[in-house]
Each structure stands twice: as C-alpha cells, then as structure tokens.
C-alpha positions as CSV (number, residue, x, y, z in Angstrom):
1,X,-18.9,6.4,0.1
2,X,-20.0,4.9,3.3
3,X,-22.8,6.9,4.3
4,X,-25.2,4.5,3.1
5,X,-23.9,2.0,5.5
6,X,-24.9,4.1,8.8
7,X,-28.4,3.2,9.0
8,X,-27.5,-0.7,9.3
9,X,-24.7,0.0,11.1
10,X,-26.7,2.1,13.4
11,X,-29.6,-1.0,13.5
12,X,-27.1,-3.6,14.5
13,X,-25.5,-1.6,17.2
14,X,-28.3,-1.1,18.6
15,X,-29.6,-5.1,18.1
16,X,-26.4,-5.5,20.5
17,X,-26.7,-2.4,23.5
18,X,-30.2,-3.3,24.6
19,X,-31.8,-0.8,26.8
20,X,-30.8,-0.1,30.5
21,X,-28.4,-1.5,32.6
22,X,-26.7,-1.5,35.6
23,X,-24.6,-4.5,36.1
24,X,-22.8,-4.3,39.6
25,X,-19.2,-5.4,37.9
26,X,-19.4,-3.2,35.2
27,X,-17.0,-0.3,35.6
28,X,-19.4,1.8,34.0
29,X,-22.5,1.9,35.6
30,X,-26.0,3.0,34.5
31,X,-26.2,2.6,30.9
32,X,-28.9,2.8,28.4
33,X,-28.3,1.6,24.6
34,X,-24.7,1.6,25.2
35,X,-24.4,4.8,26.7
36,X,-23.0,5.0,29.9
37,X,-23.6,7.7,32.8
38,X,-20.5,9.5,32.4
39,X,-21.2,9.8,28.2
40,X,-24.5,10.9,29.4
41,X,-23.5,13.8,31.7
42,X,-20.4,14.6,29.0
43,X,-23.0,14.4,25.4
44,X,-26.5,15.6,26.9
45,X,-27.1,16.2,30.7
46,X,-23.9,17.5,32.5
47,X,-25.6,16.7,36.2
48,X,-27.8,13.6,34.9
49,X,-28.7,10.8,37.5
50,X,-29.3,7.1,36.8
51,X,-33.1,7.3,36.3
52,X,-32.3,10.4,33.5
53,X,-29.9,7.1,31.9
54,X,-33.1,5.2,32.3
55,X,-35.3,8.0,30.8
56,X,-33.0,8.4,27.7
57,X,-35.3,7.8,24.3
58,X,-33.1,6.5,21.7
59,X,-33.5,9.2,19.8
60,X,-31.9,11.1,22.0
61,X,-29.2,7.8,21.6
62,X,-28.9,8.0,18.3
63,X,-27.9,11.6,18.0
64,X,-25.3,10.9,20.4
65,X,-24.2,8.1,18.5
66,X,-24.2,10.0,15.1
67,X,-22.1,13.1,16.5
68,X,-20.0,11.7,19.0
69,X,-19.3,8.1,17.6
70,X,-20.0,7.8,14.1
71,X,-19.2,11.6,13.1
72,X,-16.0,11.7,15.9
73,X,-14.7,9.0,13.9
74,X,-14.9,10.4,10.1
75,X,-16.9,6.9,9.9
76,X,-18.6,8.3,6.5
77,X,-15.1,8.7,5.2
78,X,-14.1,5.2,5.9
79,X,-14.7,2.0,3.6
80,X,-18.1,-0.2,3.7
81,X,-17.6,-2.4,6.8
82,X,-14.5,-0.4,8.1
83,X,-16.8,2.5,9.4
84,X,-19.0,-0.4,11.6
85,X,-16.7,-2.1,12.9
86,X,-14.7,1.1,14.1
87,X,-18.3,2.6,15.2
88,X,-18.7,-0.8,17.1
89,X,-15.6,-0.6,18.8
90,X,-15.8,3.0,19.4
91,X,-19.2,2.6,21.5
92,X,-18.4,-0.4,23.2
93,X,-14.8,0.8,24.2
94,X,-14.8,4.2,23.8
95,X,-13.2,6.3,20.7
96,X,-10.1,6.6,22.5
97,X,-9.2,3.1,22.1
98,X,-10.9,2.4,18.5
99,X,-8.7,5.2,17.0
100,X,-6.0,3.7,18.0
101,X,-6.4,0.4,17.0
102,X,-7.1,1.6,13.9
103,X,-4.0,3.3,13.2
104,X,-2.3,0.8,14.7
105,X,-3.4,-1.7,11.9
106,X,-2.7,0.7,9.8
107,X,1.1,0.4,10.6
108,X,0.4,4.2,11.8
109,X,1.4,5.9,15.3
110,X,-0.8,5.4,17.7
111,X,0.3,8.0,19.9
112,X,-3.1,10.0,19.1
113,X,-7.0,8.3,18.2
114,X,-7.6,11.1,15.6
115,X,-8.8,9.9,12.1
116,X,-6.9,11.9,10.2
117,X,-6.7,12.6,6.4
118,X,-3.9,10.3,7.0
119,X,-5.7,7.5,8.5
120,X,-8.5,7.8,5.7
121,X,-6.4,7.7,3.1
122,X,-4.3,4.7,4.4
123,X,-7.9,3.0,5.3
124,X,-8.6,3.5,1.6
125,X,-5.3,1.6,0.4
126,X,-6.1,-1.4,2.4
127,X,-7.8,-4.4,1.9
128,X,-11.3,-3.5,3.6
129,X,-11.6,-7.2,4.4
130,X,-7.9,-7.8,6.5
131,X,-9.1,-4.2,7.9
132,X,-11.9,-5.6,9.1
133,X,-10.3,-9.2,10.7
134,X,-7.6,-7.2,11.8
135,X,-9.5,-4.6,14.1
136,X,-12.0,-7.4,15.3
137,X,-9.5,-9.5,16.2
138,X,-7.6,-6.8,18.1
139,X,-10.6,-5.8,19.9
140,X,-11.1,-9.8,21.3
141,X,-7.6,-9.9,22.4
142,X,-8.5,-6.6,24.4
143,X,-11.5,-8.0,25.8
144,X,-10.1,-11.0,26.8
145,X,-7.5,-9.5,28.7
146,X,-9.6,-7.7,31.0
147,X,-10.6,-9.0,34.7
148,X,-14.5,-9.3,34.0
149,X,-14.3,-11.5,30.7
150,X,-15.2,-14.3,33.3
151,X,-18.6,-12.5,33.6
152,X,-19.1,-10.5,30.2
153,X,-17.1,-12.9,27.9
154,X,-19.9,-15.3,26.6
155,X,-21.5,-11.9,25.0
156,X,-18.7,-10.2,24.2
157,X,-17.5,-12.8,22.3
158,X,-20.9,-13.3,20.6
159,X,-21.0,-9.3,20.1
160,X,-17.4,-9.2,18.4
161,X,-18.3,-12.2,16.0
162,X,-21.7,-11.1,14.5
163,X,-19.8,-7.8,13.9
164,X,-17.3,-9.0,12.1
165,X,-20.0,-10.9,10.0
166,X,-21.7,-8.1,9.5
167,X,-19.1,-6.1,8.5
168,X,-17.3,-8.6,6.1
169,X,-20.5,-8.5,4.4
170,X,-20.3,-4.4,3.9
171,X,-17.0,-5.3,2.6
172,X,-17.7,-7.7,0.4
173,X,-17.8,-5.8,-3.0
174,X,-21.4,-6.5,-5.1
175,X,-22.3,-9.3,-6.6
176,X,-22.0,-9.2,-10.8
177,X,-25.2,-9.1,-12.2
178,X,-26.7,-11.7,-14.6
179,X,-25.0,-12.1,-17.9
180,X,-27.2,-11.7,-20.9
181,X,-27.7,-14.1,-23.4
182,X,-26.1,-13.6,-26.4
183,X,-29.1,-13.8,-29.1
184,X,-29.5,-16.3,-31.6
185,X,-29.3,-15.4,-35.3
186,X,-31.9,-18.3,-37.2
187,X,-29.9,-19.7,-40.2
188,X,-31.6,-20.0,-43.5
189,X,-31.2,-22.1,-46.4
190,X,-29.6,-19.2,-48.7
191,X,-26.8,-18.7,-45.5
192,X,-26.5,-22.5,-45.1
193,X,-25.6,-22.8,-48.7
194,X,-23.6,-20.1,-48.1
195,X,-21.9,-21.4,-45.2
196,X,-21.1,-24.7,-47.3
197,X,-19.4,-22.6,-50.1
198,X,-17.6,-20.6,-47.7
199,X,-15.8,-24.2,-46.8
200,X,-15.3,-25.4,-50.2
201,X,-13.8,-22.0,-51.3
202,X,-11.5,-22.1,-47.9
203,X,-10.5,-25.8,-48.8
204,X,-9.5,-25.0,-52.7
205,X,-7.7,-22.0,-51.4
206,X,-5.7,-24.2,-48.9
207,X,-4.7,-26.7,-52.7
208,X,-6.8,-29.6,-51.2
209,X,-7.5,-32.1,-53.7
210,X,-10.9,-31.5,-55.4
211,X,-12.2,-34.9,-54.2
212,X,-11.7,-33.9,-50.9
213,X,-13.0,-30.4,-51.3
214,X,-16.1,-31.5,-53.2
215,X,-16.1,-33.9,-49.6
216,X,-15.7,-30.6,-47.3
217,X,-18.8,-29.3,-49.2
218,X,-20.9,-31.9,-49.2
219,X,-20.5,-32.3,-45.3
220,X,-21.0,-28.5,-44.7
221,X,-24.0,-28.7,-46.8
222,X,-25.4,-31.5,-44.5
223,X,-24.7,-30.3,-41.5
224,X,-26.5,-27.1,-42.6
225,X,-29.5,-28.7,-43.2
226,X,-29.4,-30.9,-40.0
227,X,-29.5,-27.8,-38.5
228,X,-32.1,-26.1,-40.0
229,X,-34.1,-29.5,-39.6
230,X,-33.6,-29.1,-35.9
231,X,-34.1,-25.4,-35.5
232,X,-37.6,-25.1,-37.3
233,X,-38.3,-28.3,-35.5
234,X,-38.7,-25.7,-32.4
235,X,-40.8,-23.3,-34.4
C-alpha cells in the first residue's frame, strides 16, 4: 500500500530537520535531525548528553524514525500522502499530538493517539486529498498558537507548506497512460465499390426513388475514390 512511499517520505523529512541544533528558545534542546535529547535518551542512549545528540549518524536517525515514528504510527497502513504528512507531524510534534489530530479529522475520539484498525480503516474511506489539507491545516493552526511562532514561524510555515505539497502529490492518484491509436484499415477499390453498393442497397431498402438512389451511389462511389486518391497519395 504505502510502503513504497517511506523512502521519499523519509528523504523529505530529513530535507527539513537538518543536522544539530540547539536553539536557546526551543523547548527542546539539543537536537540532531529532528531528534531531540529526551527522544535520544528514551529510543537509543538512556543517559546521553548533548555532544552524544551531536554524535548521532543518521543511520542511527533513521532507525529511530522507522520504529518509533513511521512504524508507531501504522504509517505503512495508511494511504499515499496520509502516512507523510502524519510521519511529518509526528516528528516535528511528537506522535502524541499527530494521533490525535488524525482521529480527530477523522470525526473519531481523540481521547487516545493510537492508530487503530479503526483509524486505518476510516483513513481508507476518506478522501486522501481533504485528509491531507485537513491534518496540515490543523497542524498550522497549532503552530501558530504557540508563544515562539514569532521566532520559528517563517520555517514552520515554510516546513508545513512543502509538506503538504509533497504529500498531495502522493495522493494524487497516477496519471492515465497514453491512449493507443486505433490502426488504420487501407481501403481498396473492391471495398470502395463495396462501400457504394452497401448505400445504394440501404437507400432502395428505405423506398427512395431510383433517381435518387442511383444519386446516393454515384456519390458513395466518388467519395470512395477520393479517398483512395488521397490515401495512396501517402504511399
């Protein structure tokens, strides 16, 4: 289902984290690709220090991102473009949060995070697309509403957009392939003939007057020919 969208969504989340920080007004101190300190010390290292955030490889990242983000949140289960923008959230505001919201646009409880067989099934019956607006949407209200948008905002913002993109484009279901041409059958002078008695018959069996079906074959004939004339013409 949406497995094969985890490596992109995997490359464009980490596009977005960067490598280390440690921004005095952000509540969550040393972070490298996303990962803050307390993740860290919860996922990998229980008594890590700010240079072992420094020291993290991404690889050690990106199993930490694939059990405790992508896996935590049944991402695989979810439709294209649902599962990153869910990941996205999840990272960047924890899983608590981005389980809710989904359910919440789900029109379920959101008295728990857990994506249940419930949640999965509902994702599933929606429109990928809404889903998608919906949860991006929610999550720039949230942002917005918090005391350092004044100094994060410009790249949150940024961040929440170019997901949503992104996403939408997962969503987006595949493009039809090219049509191909029906082929053309040549005509011949046996089938034009034929094509001109085929008339005449159709206009005596209708009771047309003979002058005028005698008329109806002489035209078919003609135009026939004219046909032929043009078609060999391209030989």
């Amino acid at each position: 289902m949406a497995v094969a969208s985890y490596a992109r969504s995997l490359a464009c989340l980490l596009a977005h984290e960067g490598g280390y920080t440690n921004h005095p007004d952000d509540p969550g101190g040393p972070t490298n690709f996303g990962i803050t300190i307390a993740d860290y010390r919860r996922y990998a290292k229980a008594d890590a220090t700010a240079g072992d955030v420094r020291a993290m490889s991404v690889e050690d990242a990106k199993r930490i991102y694939r059990k405790r983000y992508w896996d935590a949140q049944r991402c695989d289960d979810l439709p294209a473009g649902v599962d990153y923008a869910v990941f996205d959230y999840g990272v960047n505001s924890g899983i608590g949060r981005s389980g809710k919201v989904l359910r919440r646009m789900l029109r379920l409880p959101d008295d728990s995070s857990a994506v249940t067989d419930e949640v999965v099934a509902a994702c599933q019956a929606a429109d990928a697309r809404a889903l998608v607006v919906a949860i991006c949407d929610e999550r720039l209200r949230f942002l917005k509403s918090l005391k350092t948008w004044s100094v994060f905002g410009t790249g949150w913002g940024r961040r929440v957009d170019e997901v949503k993109a992104a996403a939408l484009q997962m969503a987006a279901p595949p493009a039809a392939g090219p049509v191909a041409p029906k082929p053309v059958v040549p005509i011949k002078a046996g089938g034009a003939a034929a094509a001109a008695g085929a008339s005449a018959a159709a206009a005596h069996q209708a009771g047309l007057p003979i002058g005028l079906i005698v008329a109806v074959a002489v035209a078919g004939a003609l135009a026939a020919l004219l046909l032929i004339h043009v078609l060999e013409g391209k030989d």
